[in-house]
N, C-alpha and C positions, 0 to 999 in steps of 0.2 A: 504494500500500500504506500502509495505519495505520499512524503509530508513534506507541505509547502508555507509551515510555520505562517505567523499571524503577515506576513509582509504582501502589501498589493502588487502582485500580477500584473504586469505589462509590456504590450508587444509594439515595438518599434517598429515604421518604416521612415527610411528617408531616404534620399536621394544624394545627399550630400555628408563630410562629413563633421560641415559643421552642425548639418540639423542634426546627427547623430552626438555629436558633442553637449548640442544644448540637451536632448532628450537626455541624456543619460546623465546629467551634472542635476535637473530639476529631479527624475525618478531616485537618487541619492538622496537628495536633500527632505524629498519626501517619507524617506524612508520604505522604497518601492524595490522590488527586484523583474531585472528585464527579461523577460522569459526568452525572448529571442530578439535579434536584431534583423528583418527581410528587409528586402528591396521592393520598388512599388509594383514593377512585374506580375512579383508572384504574391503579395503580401494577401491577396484576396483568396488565393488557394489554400495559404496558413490561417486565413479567420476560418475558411469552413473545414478546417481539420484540429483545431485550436480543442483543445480539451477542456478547458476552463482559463478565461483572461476576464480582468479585472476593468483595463483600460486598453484601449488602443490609440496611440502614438504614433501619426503622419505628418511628417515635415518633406513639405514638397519646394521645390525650388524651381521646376520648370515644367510645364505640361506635357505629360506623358499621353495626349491623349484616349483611346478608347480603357488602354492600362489603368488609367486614372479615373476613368468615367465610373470603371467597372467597380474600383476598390471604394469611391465615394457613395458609390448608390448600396455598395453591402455595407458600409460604415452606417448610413443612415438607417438599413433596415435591422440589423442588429442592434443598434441604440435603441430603436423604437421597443423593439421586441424586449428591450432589458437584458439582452445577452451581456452587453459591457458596456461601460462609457466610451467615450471618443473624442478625441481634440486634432484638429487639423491646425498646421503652420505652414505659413503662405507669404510670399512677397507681393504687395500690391496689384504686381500686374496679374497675378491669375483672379483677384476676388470676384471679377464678374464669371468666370468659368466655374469656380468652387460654389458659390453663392448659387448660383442658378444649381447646381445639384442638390446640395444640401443647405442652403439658407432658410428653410422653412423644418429643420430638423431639431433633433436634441442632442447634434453633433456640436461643439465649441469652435470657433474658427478664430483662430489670433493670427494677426496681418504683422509679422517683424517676430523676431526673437528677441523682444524686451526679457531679461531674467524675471522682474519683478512678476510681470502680465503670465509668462509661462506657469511660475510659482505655482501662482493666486490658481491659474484655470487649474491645473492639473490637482489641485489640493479640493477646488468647488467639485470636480468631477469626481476624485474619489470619494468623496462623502455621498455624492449619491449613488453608485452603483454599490450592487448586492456584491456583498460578497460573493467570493470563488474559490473552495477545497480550501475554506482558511479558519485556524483553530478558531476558538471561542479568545474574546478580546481582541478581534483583530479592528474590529470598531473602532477602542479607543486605541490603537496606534493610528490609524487616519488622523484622530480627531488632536490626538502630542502635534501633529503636524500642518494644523490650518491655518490657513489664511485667510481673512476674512476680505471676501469681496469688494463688500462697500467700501473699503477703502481705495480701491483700483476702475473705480470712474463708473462702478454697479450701477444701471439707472434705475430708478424706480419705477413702479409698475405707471404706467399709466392708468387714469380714469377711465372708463366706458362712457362714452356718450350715449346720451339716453335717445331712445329710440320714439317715434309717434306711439302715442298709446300707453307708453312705460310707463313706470312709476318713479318719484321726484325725490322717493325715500321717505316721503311724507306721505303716501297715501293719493298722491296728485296725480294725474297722466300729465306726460308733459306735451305740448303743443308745439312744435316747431316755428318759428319766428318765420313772416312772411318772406321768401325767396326773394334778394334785389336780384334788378337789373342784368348789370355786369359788372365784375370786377376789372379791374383795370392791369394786363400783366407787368406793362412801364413802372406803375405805381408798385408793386409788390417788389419787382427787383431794385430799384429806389431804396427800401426799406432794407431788402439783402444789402448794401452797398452799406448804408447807413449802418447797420451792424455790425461786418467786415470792419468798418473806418472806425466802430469803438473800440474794436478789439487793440488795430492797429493802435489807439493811443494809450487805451489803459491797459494793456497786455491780453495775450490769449489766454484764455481759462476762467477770465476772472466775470464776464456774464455768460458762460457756458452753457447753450440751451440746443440742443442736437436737435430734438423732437419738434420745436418751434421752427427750427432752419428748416430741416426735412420738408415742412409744412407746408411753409412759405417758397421754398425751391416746388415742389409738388404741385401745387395751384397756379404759380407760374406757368411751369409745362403745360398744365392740363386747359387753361386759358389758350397757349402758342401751340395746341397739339402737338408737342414735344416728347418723344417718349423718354425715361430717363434711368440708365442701366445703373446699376446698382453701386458700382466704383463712382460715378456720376454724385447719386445722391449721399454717398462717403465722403464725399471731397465738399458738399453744402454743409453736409454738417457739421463741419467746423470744428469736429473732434478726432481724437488717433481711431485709424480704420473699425480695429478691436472693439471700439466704444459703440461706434456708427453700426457697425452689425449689430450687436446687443439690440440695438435699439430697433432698428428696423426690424427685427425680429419678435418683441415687444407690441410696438407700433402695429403689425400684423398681425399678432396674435388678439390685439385689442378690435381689431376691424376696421382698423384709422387707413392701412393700407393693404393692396394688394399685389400681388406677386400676376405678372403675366408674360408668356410667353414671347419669344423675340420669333416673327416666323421667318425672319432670314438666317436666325442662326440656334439651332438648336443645343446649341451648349451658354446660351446668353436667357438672362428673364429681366426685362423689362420691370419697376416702382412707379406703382398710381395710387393716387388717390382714391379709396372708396367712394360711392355718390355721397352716405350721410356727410361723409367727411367732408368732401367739397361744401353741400351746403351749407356746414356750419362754418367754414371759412367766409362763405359768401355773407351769411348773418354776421359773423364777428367782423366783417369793413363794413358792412352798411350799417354798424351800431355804433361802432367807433369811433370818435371822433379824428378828425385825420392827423393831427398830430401825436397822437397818443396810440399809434396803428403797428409800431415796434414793437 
């Protein structure tokens, strides 16, 4: 019989040896052991012959194509399924390829090998997978080695917009405010511009608002029928990649936005605004007074 003592289970791919360098200095630190090290090739032959893994471990550095397509789409269905967690690392230019596979997953996607960002995910992911052939206490060794989130730019959940009919928390259905006109798209990027320019004088980070940008970049398009790929609305949001996924992924799961296909490119997904969504941007400029519309 295996014994695989209280330490989390985890299978490595990468591509390069620095992603294997960071993989294996964070899996230390967590107090993890690597059960294997594959390449991205075959790494999806090792998940379906994998005995028991705790987490899986992909830092990809350049698109390996259908290799890739193959290993992201079983990454997502075994996360789903609870077979193991899952964290992907990525350099900027693949986030619209990665994102359109698994952006609407419970797979992690962190854009750079920040040590801090690695840490934080890979400590949030072992706590939540089940354990795998791991003595009793193996719990509280995760838990000697957390990190805690909210302090590496966690967004908070967003509210649910309430819907025609709903309730107001009080008891109330809520009404939707009369639909204006038209919003103006000039005016909305005006106000992006204006935002960028506070950043630029009182530094970045310091009115730090993703979900707002998102918004406002979003409504713009959807005014210019613009479509707007997911790297796109990372770069509006005015936060590190890592953060802007959280979010849009948040953001999505709230019904604020939706995910849709590119039909010229089937490894790309297109960011729109839902209709409530848009409407209630439309009410919030027609209530607003115009200076106060930031």
């Amino acid at each position: 019989m295996a014994y695989w003592g209280s330490a989390p289970i985890i299978l490595v791919s990468a591509d390069t040896e620095e992603g294997m360098a960071a993989a294996s200095r964070s899996v230390e630190a967590a107090g993890g052991r690597i059960a294997a090290s594959v390449d991205i090739d075959t790494a999806t032959d090792r998940l379906d012959s994998q005995v028991a893994i705790d987490l899986v471990w992909v830092d990809v550095a350049v698109d390996h194509g259908p290799a890739l397509d193959r290993l992201l789409e079983r990454l997502a269905v075994g996360a789903a399924r609870g077979d193991f967690a899952a964290m992907v690392v990525i350099p900027s230019e693949l986030v619209d390829i990665v994102a359109s596979q698994i952006g609407g997953s419970a797979v992690s996607i962190l854009v750079g090998r920040n040590a801090r960002a690695l840490d934080a995910a890979l400590a949030d992911r072992l706590a939540r997978a089940a354990p795998q052939l791991r003595e009793d206490g193996g719990d509280e060794a995760i838990r000697r080695h957390d990190f805690p989130m909210e302090s590496f730019d966690q967004p908070h959940r967003p509210i649910p917009l309430l819907r025609e009919g709903g309730d107001d928390g009080e008891g109330r259905g809520y009404e939707p405010p009369p639909r204006p006109a038209v919003v103006d798209a000039g005016m909305i990027r005006d106000i992006i511009r204006g935002r960028r320019l506070r950043d630029e004088l009182f530094g970045a980070g310091l009115f730090a608002d993703p979900a707002w940008d998102m918004l406002l970049d979003l409504m713009a398009a959807r005014i210019e029928r613009r479509p707007v790929a997911v790297s796109s609305l990372c770069i509006a949001a005015a936060v590190p990649a890592t953060t802007a996924l959280r979010w849009i992924k948040q953001l999505t799961e709230a019904d604020l936005l939706r995910r849709v296909a590119d039909p010229d490119d089937g490894r790309r997904v297109f960011i729109e605004l839902t209709d409530h969504a848009a409407a209630a941007m439309e009410a919030y400029f027609a209530a607003m007074p115009a200076g106060a519309r930031g």
